[in-house]
N, C-alpha and C positions, 0 to 999 in steps of 0.2 A: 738535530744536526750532529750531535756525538754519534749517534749512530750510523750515519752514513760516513761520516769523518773513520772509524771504527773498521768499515766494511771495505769503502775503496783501501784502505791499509792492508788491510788482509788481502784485499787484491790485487796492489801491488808488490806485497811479498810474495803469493804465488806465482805471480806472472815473474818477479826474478829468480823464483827457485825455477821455474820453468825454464828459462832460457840459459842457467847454468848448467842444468842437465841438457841440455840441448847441445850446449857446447861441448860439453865434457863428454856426452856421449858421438860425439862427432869421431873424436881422437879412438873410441876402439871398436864402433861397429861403421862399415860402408851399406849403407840402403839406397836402394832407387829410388829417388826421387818421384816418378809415377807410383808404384805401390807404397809408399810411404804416404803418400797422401790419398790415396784409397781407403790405407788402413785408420786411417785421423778422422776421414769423411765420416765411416760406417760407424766409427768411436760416438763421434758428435750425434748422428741421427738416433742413434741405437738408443743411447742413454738417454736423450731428451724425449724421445718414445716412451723410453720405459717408466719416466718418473711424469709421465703424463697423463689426461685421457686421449684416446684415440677419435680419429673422426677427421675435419676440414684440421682443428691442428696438426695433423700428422702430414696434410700436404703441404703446408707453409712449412714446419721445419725441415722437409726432403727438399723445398724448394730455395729453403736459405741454406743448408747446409753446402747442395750443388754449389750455390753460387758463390758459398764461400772459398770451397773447394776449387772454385775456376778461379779466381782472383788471387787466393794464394799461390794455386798453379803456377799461372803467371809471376807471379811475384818471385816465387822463386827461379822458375825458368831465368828471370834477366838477372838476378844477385848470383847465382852459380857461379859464374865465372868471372866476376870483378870483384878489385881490387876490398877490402875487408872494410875502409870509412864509405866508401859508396855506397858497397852490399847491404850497410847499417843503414844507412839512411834511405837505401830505397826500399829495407823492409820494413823500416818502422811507419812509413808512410805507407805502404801498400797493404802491411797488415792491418792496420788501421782502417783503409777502405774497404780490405775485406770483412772487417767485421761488419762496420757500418752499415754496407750494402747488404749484406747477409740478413740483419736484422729489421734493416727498412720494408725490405722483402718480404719479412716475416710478417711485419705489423701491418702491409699493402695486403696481405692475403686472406690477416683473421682479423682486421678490426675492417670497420665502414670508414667514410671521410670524414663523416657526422661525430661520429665516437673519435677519433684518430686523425684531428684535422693536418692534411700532406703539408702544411708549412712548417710544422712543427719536427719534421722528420730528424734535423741534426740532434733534438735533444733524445729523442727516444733511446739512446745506445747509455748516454747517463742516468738516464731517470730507471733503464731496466737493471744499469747492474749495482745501484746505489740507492736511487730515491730520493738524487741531489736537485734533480730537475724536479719539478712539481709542478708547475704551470704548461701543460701541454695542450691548451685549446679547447677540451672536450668542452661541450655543456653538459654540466654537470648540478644536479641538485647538491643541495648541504648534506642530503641522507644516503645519496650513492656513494659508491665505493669510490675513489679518486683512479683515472687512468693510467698513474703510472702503478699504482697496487695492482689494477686488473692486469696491465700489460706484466709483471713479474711475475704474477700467478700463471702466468698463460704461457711466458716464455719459458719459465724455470729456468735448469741451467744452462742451456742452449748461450746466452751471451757469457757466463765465467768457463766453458770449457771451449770455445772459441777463442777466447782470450788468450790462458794457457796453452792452448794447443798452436795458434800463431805464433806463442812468443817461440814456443818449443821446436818448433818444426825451423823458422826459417832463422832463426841462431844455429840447429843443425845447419842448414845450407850452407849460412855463411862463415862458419867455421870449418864445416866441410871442404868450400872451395879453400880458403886458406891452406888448407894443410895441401890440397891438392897442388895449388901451384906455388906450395913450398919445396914439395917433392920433385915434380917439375923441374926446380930453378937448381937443385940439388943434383940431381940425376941425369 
């Protein structure tokens, strides 16, 4: 239990060094929002390729990345331009679903229903980037590997730089529009 207490720490420390640089780098570069999330996509697929083997996983993480890519998209398309307590709160919930989704995706494509039973889907996002969840349904002997180990080994880093890269991306956004229609109300 220390050790998963240990790791979500470490990851919520990265996830707020994340969104500080998000924010702070909002104030001196402007990016477009479409190739900014291109360049985040290709980040995500690349690396989790590369620190993988290839094969059926390489279509589930192309298939979670897209889709996480489309729901950040979204996400940030509507926080762009409202007001900075809204912006928060609809990107912490949307980032949120885009991971979710992202990863559910992922475990719909390389596990079966048998290994990876679909009711169990809310916990899979906990148990991949911690191993707080344990009880995911599988059947499982006492001498198999347990499913949320397989599901880690399988994911790799695909759920902590999704994580970071949401926090990162759409704290740009929303500090982005801030300053935008500060300027705005100034000028």
């Amino acid at each position: 239990m220390s050790d998963d207490l240990l790791y979500t720490g470490v990851v919520v420390a990265l996830l707020a060094a994340a969104v500080v640089l998000g924010g702070r780098l909002a104030k001196r570069r402007h990016w477009r929002l479409l190739p900014m999330m291109a360049t985040l996509t290709t980040s995500v697929t690349a690396l989790t390729l590369i620190t993988g083997p290839f094969g059926m996983r390489s279509l589930a993480v192309a298939l979670a990345a897209a889709l996480w890519a489309a729901v950040l998209f979204s996400t940030a398309s509507l926080v762009r331009h409202r007001h900075t307590l809204h912006a928060t709160v609809v990107s912490v919930v949307g980032g949120a679903i885009a991971i979710n989704a992202a990863l559910v995706a992922f475990v719909l494509m390389r596990f079966s229903s048998t290994d990876a039973p679909r009711e169990y889907a809310l916990h899979w996002l906990p148990a991949m980037l911690t191993g707080g969840a344990t009880d995911l349904g599988g059947v499982r002997s006492e001498t198999e590997t347990p499913l949320f180990v397989h599901m880690s080994e399988d994911v790799s880093f695909l759920p902590l730089l999704m994580v970071l890269l949401t926090g990162f991306a759409l704290s740009y956004v929303v500090r982005r529009g801030a300053l935008t229609r500060t300027a705005e109300l100034a000028g």
